[in-house]
C-alpha positions as CSV (number, residue, x, y, z in Angstrom):
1,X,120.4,88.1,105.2
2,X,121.5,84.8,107.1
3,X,120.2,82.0,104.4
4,X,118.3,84.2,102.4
5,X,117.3,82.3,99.3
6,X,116.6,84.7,96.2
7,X,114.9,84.0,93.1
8,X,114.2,85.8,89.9
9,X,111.4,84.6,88.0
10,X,111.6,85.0,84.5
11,X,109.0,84.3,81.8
12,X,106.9,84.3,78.6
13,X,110.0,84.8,76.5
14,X,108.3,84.3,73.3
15,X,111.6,84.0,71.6
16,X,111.2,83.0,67.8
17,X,113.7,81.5,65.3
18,X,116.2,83.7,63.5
19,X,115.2,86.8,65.6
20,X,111.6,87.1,64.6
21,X,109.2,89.2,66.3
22,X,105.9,88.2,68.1
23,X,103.3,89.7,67.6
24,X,105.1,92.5,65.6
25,X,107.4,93.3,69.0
26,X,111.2,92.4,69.4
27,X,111.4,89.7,71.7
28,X,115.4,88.5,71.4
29,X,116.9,92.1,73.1
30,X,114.2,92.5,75.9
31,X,115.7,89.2,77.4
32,X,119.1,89.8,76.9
33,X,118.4,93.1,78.4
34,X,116.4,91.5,81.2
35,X,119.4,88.8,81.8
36,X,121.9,91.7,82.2
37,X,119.8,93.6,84.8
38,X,119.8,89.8,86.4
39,X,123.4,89.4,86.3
40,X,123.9,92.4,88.0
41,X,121.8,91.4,91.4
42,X,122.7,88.7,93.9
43,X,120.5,85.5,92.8
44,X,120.5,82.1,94.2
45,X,118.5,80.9,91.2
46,X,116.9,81.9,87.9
47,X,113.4,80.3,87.2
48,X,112.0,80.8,83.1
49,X,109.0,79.4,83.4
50,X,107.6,78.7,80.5
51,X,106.9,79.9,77.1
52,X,110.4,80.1,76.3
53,X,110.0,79.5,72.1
54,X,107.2,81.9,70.2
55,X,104.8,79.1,68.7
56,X,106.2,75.8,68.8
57,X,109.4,74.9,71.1
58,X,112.0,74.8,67.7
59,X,115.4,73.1,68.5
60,X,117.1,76.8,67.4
61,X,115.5,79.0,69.9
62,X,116.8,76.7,72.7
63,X,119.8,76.4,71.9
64,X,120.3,80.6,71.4
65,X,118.8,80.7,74.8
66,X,121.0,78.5,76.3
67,X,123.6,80.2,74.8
68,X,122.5,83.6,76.2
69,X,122.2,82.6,79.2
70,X,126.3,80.6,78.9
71,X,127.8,83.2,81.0
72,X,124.9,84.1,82.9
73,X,126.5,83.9,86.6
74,X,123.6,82.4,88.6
75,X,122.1,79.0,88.2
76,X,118.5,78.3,86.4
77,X,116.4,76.3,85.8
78,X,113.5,75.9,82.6
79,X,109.4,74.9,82.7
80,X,107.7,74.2,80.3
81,X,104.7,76.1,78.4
82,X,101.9,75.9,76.2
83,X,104.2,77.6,73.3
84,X,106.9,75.1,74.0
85,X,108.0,71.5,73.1
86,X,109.4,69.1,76.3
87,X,111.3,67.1,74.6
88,X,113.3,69.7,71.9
89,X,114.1,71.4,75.6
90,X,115.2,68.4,77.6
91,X,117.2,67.9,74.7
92,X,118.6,70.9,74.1
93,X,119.6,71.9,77.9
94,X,120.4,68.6,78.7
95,X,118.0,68.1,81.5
96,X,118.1,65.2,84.1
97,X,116.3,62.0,83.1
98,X,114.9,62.6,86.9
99,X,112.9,66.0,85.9
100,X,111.0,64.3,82.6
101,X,108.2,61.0,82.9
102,X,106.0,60.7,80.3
103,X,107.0,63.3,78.2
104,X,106.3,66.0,81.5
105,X,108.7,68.1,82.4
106,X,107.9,68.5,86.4
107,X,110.8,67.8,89.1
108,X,111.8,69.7,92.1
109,X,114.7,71.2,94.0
110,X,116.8,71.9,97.3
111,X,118.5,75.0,97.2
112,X,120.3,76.9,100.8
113,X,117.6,73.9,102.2
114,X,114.5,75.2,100.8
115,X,112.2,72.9,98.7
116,X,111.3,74.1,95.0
117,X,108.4,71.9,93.1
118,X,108.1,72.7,89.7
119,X,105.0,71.4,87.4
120,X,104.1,71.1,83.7
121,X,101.1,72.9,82.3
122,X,102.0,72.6,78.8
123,X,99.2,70.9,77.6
124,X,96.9,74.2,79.6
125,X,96.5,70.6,82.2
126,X,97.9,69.7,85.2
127,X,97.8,65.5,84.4
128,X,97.2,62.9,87.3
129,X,100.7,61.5,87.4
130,X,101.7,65.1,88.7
131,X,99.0,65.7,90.7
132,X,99.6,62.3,92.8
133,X,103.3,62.7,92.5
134,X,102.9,66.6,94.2
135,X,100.8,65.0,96.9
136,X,104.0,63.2,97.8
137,X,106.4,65.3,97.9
138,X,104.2,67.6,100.3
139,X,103.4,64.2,102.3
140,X,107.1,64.0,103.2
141,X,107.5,67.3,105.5
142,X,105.7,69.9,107.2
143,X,108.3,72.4,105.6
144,X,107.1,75.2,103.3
145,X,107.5,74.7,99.6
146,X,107.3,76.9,97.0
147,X,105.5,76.3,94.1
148,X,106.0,77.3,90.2
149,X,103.2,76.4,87.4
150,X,103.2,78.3,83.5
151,X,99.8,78.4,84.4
152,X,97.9,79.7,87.4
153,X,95.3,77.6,88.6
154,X,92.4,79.0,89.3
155,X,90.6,82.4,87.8
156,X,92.7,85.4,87.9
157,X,90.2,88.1,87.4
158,X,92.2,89.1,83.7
159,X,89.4,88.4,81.7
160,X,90.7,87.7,78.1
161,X,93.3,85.2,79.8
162,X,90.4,83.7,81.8
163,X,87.8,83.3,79.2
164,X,89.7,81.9,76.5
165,X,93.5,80.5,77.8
166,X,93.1,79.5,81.4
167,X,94.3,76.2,83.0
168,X,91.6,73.3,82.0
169,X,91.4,71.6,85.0
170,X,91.9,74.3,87.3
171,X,89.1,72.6,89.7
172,X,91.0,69.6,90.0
173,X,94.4,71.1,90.9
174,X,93.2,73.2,93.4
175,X,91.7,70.7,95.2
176,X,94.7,68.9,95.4
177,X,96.9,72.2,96.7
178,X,94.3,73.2,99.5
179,X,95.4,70.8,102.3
180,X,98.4,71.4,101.9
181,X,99.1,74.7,104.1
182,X,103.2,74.0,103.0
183,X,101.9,75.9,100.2
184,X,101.1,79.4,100.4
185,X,103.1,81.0,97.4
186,X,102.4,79.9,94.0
187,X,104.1,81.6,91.0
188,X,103.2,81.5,87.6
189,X,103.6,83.4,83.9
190,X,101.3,83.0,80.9
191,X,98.8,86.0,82.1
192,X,100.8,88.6,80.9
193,X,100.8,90.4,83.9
194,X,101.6,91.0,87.4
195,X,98.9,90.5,90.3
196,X,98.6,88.7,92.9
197,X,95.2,86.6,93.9
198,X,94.7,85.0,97.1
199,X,92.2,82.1,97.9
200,X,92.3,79.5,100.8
201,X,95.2,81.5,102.4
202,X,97.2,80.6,99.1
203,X,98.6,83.0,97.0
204,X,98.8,83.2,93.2
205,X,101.7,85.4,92.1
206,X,101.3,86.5,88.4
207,X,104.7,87.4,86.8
208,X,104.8,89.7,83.7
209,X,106.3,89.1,80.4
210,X,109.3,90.4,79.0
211,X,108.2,91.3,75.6
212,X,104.7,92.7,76.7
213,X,101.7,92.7,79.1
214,X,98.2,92.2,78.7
215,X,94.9,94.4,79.6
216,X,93.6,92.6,82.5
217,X,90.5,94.6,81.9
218,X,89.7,94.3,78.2
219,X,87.3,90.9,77.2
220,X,89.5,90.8,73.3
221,X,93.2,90.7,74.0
222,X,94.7,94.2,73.9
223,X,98.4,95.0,75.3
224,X,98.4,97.3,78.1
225,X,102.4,97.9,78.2
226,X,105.2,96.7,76.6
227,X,107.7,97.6,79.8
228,X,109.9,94.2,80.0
229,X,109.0,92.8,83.9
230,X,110.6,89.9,86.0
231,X,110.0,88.9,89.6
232,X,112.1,88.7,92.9
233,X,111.2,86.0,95.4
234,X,112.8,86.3,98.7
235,X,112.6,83.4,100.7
236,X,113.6,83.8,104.4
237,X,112.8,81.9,107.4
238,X,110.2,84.0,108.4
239,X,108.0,83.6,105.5
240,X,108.3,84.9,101.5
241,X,109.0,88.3,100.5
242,X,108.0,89.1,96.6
243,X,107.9,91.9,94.0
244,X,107.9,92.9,90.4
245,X,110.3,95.3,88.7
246,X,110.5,96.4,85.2
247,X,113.3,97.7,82.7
């Protein structure tokens, strides 16, 4: 399609140093495997957002990511998680002075003429400095924008994500994102699932993992699947097309 912009969304890695597994599951071949089914599609632009390292954002599992992903044919960019460090990953991939202030990792993008803002949750907050920078960005045109965060902000209905690892000021971003009708898609990871929840004519696209995803229903954390999952965002002039496929 005529200027089509596609996207695969990619996240909650988990990947741990020297091959180790999370949470007793192989993380380091479901992405490889999940990069390969990539490769194979017609992208514009690969988006791993977030929760890239296991634990804490090690120099070594950045650098093996970057190396899988050397001769990945698509461009890509990384976001930052709860499970990962900013600065180890600026470091590592080399990322434009541009895309860090503060020690935040939040920046945006124009690809085939289509505005990308990405923000950092890492700290499970959205701080003020982003929030007013945002507010800019969809100040300067009427255009729609689409919007990646780790983590969604507001309630998702997944209640052991809800009660215990949601967003902390989830009231405070949202007021900031509800004048703003240039934003109707937001995509996210750190749920552990797909679903998509829609409030004030926004809606909050949940991407699954690709090591495993989480019983939306169960109040203690229990895994529902371990089926590796990514998402395709179709952006077209008419509006945004979006699904979830697994391996």
């Amino acid at each position: 399609m005529l200027n089509e912009l596609v996207i695969a969304q990619v996240t909650d890695m988990h990947i741990g140093p020297s091959n180790t597994k999370f949470r007793g599951l192989e993380v380091c071949q479901p992405f490889l495997d999940v990069l390969q089914a990539l490769a194979e599609k017609h992208l514009d632009l690969l988006v791993l957002s977030g929760d890239l390292a296991a634990v804490e954002g090690d120099p070594e599992i950045y650098a093996w990511i970057k190396q899988a992903l050397a001769t990945f044919p698509y461009p890509y960019v990384v976001m930052a998680g709860n499970h990962d460090h900013v600065g180890n990953l600026a470091k590592v991939f080399e990322l434009p002075d541009d895309d860090l202030s503060q020690g935040m990792l939040y920046f945006s993008r124009t690809v085939k003429e289509r505005r990308l803002l990405f923000l950092d949750s890492s700290s499970y907050r959205v701080a003020k400095q982003q929030l007013e920078w945002l507010s800019t960005q969809l100040a300067e045109s009427d255009e729609p924008v689409l919007l990646f965060i780790h983590h969604p902000p507001l309630k998702c209905g997944c209640r052991f994500m809800d009660d215990r690892y949601a967003l902390q000021n989830i009231d405070e971003v949202w007021q900031v994102l509800v004048p703003f009708p240039q934003i109707s898609h937001i995509f996210c990871g750190h749920y552990h699932t797909e679903k998509t929840v829609i409030k004030n004519g926004k809606s909050v696209h949940l991407t699954p993992s690709t090591v495993f995803q989480i019983d939306t229903e169960s109040p203690d954390f229990a895994i529902e699947h371990t089926k590796p999952g990514w998402r395709i965002i179709s952006f077209i002039e008419s509006g945004v097309q979006t699904y979830v496929e697994y391996l």
